[in-house]
C-alpha positions in Angstrom: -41.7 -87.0 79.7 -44.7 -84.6 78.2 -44.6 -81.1 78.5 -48.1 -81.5 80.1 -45.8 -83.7 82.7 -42.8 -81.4 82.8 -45.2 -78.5 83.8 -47.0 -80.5 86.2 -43.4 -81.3 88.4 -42.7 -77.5 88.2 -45.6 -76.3 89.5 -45.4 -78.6 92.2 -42.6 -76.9 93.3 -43.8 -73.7 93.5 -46.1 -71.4 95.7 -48.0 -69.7 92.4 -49.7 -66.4 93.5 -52.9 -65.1 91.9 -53.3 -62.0 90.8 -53.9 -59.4 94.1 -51.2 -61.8 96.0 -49.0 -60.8 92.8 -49.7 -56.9 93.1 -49.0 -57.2 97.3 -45.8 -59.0 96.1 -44.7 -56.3 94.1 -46.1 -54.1 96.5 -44.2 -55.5 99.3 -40.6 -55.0 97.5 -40.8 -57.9 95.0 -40.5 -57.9 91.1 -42.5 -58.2 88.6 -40.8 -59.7 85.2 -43.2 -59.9 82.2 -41.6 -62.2 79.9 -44.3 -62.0 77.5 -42.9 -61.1 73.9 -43.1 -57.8 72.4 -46.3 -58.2 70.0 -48.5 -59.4 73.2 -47.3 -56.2 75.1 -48.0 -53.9 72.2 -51.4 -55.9 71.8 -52.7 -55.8 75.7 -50.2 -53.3 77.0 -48.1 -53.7 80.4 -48.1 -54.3 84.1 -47.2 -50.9 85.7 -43.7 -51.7 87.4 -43.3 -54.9 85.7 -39.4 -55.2 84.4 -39.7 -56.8 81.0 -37.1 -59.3 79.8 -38.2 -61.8 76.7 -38.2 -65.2 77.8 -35.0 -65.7 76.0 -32.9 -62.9 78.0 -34.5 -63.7 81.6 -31.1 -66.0 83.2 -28.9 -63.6 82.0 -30.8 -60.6 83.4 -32.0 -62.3 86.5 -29.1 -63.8 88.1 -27.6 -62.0 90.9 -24.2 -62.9 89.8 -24.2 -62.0 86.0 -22.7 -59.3 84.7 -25.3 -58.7 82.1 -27.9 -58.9 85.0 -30.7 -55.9 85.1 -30.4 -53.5 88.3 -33.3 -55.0 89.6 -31.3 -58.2 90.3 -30.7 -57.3 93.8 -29.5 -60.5 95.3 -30.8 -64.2 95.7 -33.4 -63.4 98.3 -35.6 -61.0 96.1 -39.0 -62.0 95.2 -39.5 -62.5 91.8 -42.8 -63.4 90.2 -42.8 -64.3 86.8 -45.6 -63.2 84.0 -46.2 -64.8 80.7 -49.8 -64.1 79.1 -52.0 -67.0 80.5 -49.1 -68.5 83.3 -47.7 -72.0 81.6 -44.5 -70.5 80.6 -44.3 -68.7 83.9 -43.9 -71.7 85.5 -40.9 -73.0 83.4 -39.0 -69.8 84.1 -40.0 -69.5 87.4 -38.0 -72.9 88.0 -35.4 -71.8 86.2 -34.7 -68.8 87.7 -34.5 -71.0 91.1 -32.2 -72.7 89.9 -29.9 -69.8 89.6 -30.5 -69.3 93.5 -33.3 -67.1 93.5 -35.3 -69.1 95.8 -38.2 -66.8 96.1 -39.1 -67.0 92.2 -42.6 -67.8 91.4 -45.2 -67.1 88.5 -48.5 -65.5 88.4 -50.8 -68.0 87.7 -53.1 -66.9 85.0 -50.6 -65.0 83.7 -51.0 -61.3 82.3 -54.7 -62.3 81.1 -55.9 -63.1 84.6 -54.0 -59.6 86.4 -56.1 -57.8 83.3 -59.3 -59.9 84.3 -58.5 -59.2 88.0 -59.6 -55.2 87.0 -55.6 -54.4 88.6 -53.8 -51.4 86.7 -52.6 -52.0 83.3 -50.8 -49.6 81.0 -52.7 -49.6 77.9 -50.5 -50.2 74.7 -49.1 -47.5 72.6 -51.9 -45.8 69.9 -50.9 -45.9 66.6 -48.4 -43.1 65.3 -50.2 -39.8 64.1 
């Protein structure tokens, strides 16, 4: 299988949200995990809200039942919607994260770049140091 193929089948699984059905997610009692690594947060900045866990950290700090989990990590039926910059690794995650029970996980398709594009709040990277 191709990773073209791979993403195809998890996408197919999942109800993606766009960028305003993301913000009404998070809105609405869901959560917001930016899983985009650090330089691309200090480069565009952050979702306001948004927990952020690097892609490599997000089973452990996601699942309900880990005791490493964040305190976000309410129980199985919270809805999670996953960010990554342009929404391909989303997807991935998103799928993995239901396979830890959180049946509700989804991604933002478009990732970061299209909530930014969307004209929805960002929090603008630190300025340099004086």
């Amino acid at each position: 299988m191709r990773v073209e193929e791979l993403l195809a089948a998890a996408r197919a699984g999942l109800d993606r949200l766009g960028p305003a059905e993301a913000a009404a997610a998070r809105d609405g009692g869901g959560l917001l995990v930016d899983i985009r690594y650090a330089a691309l947060r200090e480069r565009d900045g952050t979702i306001p809200g948004a927990l952020v866990v690097e892609r490599n950290e997000l089973e452990w700090r996601l699942d309900p039942a880990c005791e490493h989990r964040a305190p976000e990590a309410t129980g199985h039926d919270l809805r999670v919607v996953v960010v990554c910059d342009e929404g391909y690794a989303s997807s991935l995650a998103a799928v993995s994260l239901r396979g830890l029970g959180l049946h509700r996980a989804t991604d933002l398709a478009g990732g970061f770049q299209a909530w930014r594009a969307a004209g929805l709040p960002v929090t603008p990277p630190p300025g340099p140091l004086p």
